[in-house]
C-alpha positions in Angstrom: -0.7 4.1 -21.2 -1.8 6.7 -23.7 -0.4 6.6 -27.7 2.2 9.0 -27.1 3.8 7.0 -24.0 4.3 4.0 -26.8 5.1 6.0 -29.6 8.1 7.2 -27.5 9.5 4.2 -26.0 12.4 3.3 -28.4 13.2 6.7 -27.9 13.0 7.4 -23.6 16.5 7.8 -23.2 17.0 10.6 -26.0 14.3 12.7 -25.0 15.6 12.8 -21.5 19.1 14.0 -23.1 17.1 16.3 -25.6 15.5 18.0 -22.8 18.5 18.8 -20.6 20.1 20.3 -23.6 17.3 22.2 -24.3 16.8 23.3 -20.9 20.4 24.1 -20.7 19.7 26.2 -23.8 17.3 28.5 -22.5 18.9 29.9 -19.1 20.4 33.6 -19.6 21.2 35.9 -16.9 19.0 38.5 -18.3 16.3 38.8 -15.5 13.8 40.2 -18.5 14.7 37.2 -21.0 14.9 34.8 -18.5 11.1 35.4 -17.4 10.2 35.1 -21.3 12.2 31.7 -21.6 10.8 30.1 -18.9 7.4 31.1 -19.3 8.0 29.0 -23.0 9.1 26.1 -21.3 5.6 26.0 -19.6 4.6 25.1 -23.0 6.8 22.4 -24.3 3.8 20.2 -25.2 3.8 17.2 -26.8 7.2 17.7 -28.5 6.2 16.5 -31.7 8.9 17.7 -33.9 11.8 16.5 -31.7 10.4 12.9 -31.6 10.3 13.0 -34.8 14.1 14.0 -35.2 14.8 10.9 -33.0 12.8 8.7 -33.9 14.0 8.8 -37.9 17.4 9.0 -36.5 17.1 5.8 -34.5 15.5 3.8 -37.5 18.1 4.9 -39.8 21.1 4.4 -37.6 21.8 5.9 -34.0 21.0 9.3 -31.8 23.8 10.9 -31.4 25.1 14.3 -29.7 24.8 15.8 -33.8 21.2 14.5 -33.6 20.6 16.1 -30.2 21.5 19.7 -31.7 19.7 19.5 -34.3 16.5 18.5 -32.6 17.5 21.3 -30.4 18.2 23.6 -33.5 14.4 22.8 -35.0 12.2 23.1 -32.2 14.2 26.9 -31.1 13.4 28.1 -34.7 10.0 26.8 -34.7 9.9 28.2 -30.8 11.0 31.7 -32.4 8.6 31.8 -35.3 5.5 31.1 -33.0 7.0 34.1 -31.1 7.0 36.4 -33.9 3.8 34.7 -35.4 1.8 35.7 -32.1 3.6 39.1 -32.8 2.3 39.7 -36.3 -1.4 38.2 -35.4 -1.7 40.3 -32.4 -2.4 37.2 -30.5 -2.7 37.0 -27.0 -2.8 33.4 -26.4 -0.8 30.5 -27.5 -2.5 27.2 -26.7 -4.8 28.0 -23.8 -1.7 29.8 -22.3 -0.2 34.0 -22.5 1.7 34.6 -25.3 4.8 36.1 -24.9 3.8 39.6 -26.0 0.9 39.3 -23.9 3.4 38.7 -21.1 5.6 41.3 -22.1 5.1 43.3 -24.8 5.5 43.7 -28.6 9.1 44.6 -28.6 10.6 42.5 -26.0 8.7 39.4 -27.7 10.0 40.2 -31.2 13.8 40.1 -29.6 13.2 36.9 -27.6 12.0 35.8 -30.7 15.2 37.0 -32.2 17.4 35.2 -29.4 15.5 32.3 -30.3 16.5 32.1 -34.0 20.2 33.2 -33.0 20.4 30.0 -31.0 18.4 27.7 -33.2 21.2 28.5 -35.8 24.1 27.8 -32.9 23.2 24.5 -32.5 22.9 24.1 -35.9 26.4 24.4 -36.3 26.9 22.4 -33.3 25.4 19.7 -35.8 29.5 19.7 -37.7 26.9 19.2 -41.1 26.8 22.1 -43.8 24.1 20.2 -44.8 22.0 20.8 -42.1 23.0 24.2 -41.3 21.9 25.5 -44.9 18.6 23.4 -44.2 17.8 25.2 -41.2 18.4 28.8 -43.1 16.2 27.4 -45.8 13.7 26.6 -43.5 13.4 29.6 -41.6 13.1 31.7 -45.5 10.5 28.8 -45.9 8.7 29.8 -43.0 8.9 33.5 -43.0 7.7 33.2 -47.2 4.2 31.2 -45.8 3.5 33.5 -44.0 4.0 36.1 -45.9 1.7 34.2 -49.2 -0.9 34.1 -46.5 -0.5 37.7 -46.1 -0.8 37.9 -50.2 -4.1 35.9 -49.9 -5.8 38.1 -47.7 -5.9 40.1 -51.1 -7.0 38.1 -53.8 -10.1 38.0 -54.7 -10.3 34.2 -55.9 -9.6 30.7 -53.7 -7.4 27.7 -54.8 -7.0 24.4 -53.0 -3.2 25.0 -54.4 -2.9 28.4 -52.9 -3.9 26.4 -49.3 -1.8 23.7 -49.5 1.3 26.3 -50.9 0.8 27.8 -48.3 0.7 25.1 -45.4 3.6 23.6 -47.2 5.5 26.4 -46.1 4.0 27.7 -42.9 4.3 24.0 -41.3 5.1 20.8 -43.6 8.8 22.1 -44.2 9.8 21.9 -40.7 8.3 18.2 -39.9 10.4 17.4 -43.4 13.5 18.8 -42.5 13.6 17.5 -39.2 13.2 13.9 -40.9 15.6 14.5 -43.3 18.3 15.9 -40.5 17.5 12.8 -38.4 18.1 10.6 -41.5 21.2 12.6 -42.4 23.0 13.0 -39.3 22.4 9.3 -37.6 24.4 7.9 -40.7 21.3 6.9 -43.5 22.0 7.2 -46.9 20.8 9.6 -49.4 17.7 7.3 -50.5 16.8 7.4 -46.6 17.0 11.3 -46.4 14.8 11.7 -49.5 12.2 8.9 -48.8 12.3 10.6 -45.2 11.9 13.7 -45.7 8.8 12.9 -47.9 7.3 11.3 -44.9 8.0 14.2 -42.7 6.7 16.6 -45.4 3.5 14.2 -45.5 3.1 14.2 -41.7 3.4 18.3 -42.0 0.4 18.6 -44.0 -1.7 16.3 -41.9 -0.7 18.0 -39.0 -1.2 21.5 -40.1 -4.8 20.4 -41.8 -6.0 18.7 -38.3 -5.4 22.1 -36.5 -7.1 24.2 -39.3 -9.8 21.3 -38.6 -9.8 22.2 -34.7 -10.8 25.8 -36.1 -14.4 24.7 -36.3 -14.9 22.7 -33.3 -16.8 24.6 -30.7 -16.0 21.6 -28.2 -12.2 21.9 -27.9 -10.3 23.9 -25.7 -7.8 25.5 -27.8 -7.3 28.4 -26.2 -8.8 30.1 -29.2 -12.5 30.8 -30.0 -14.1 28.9 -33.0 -13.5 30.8 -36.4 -10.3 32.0 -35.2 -9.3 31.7 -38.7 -11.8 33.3 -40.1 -11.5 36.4 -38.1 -8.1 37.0 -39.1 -9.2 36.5 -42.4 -7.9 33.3 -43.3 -9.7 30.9 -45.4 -8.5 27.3 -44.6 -9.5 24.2 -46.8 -13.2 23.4 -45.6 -14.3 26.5 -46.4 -12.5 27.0 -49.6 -13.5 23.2 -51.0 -17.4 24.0 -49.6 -17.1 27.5 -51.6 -15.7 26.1 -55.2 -18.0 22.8 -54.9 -20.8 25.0 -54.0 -20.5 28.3 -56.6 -22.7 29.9 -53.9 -21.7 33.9 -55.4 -23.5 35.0 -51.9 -21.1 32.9 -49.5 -18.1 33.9 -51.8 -18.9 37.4 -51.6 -18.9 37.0 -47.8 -15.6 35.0 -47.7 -13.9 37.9 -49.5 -15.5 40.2 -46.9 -13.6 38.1 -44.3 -10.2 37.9 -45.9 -10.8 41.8 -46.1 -11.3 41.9 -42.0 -14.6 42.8 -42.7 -17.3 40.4 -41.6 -19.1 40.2 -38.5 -19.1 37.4 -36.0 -22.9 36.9 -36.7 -21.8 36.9 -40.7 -18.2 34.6 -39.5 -20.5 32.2 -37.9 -22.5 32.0 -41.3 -19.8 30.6 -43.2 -18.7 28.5 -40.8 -22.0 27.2 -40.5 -22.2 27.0 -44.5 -18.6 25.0 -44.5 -20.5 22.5 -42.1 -23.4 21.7 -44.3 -21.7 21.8 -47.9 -19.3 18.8 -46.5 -16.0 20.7 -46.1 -15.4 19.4 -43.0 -15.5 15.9 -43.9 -13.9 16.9 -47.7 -10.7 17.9 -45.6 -11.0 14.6 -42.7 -11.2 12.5 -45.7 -7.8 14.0 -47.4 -5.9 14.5 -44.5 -6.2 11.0 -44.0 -5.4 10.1 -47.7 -2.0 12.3 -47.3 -1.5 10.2 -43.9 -1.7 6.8 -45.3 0.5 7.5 -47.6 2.8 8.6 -45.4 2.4 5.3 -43.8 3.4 3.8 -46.9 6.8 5.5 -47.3 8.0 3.5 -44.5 7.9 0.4 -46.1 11.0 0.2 -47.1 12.6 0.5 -43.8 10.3 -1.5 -42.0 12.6 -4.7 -41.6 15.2 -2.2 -40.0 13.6 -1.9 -36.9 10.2 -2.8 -36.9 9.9 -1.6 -33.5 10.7 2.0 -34.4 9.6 1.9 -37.8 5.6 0.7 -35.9 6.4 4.0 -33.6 6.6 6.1 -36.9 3.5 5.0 -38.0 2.0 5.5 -35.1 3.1 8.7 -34.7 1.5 9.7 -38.2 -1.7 8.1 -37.0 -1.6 9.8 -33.9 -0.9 13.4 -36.1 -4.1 12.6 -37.5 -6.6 11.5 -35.1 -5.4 13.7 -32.2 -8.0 16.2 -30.4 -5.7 18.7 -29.5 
């Protein structure tokens, strides 16, 4: 039985009713959407952000049809902003597989994209909770503002760990936070659960969104993407910025501003990559992922005697965030 199997026993049952909503969701008789939709449900994947909805919901009180919507409600919006993301990056593959704009074209992917986010915020008011309506409108501002500071970067001419984890924050840690605190919120928990929650989620986020700037330099994985992705669309992630400020190397900064600019080579990518390697950025950024994941870990303590089975599943799901290979 692999990790994920465990980590979502206590939960079987509600991903089963999860997915027929969802799959519910995404039927139109629009021949042209239609193809679009179900060539996204080829890619459901690991389902990550809904489990996590449940799973908080379950150790905090019950899953319930309010719970169901809004785990629906989360994973359309972060559905639609991958959409508009591959859009934006002029990416042609999401995961190993076509993106939609690949598939179709520009246009037509920025209005599935659209229908996407029109949903998402239905079922957010299918949720009865103002609370978690205005969460979800937060959150898709919080996203569209990440990426739009790592659009800002791509100008600057100097590097910050700050400006990375800003950044990240937005792009990616919001949404696992808000789909804790919306779990917590709507399966009864109190306002000490929703907050302690939510700084698990926001916790998990980070790790998550670190491990895949980690897969960026691994020539071994299948990603769908080649190695230095990243770089060549002039993002500067946290190996490279640590192993450029620990290093003062003016010759290797020059050249990361030259990549932020769109400028470098492959042969020149492939010699900062090489640099992050040797200066210890990779390890610099393993080591504080897994600092932010055990503490994480450690926000769960408090609910542990709730349900120990459910609260283990938590923490197995952040260790699973961490150590995962794809």
């Amino acid at each position: 039985m692999d990790k994920l199997t465990e980590i979502r026993r206590p939960i079987e049952q509600d991903l089963k009713a999860y997915r027929q909503l969802f799959e519910v969701t995404l039927t139109t008789e629009n021949p042209l959407l239609q193809l679009a939709l179900v060539h996204l449900m080829k890619r459901q994947g690991k389902m990550m952000r809904p489990i996590l909805v449940l799973l908080v919901a379950r150790l905090t009180g019950a899953v319930n049809t309010q719970v169901l919507h809004a785990a629906v409600a989360l994973e359309l919006l972060h559905t639609a902003s991958l959409v508009h993301d591959d859009v934006v990056d002029e990416s042609d593959r999401r995961r190993g597989q076509q993106s939609v704009n690949a598939l179709l074209d520009n246009k037509a992917a920025v209005l599935v994209g659209d229908f996407l986010l029109s949903k998402a915020l239905y079922h957010a008011a299918e949720t009865g909770s103002g609370r978690v309506v205005k969460w979800v409108a937060e959150l898709g501002q919080a996203l569209a503002d990440g990426e739009l500071h790592q659009l800002a970067n791509l100008d600057k001419t100097d590097l910050s760990e700050e400006d990375y984890f800003e950044v990240i924050r937005k792009k990616t840690a919001v949404l696992f936070e808000t789909c804790a605190r919306a779990g917590a919120l709507l399966s009864g928990g109190g306002e000490e659960d929703i907050r302690q929650l939510g700084r698990f989620g926001l916790q998990v986020g980070l790790c998550f969104q670190m491990r895949d700037d980690l897969f960026d330099y691994d020539d071994h994985l299948d990603t769908g993407k080649p190695s230095g992705n990243d770089m060549h669309e002039g993002k500067l992630t946290l190996p490279v910025i640590h192993a450029l400020i620990e290093s003062g190397d003016a010759e290797m900064m020059r050249l990361a501003m030259s990549v932020r600019r769109g400028e470098a080579t492959d042969e020149e990518i492939a010699r900062l990559v090489a640099f992050t390697r040797r200066q210890g950025g990779l390890l610099f950024a393993e080591q504080r992922m897994r600092s932010i994941g055990e503490g994480a870990v450690a926000l769960l303590g408090y609910k542990t005697d709730k349900d120990p089975v459910v609260a283990e599943s938590l923490s197995q799901y952040v260790h699973f965030v961490v150590g995962r290979n794809l």
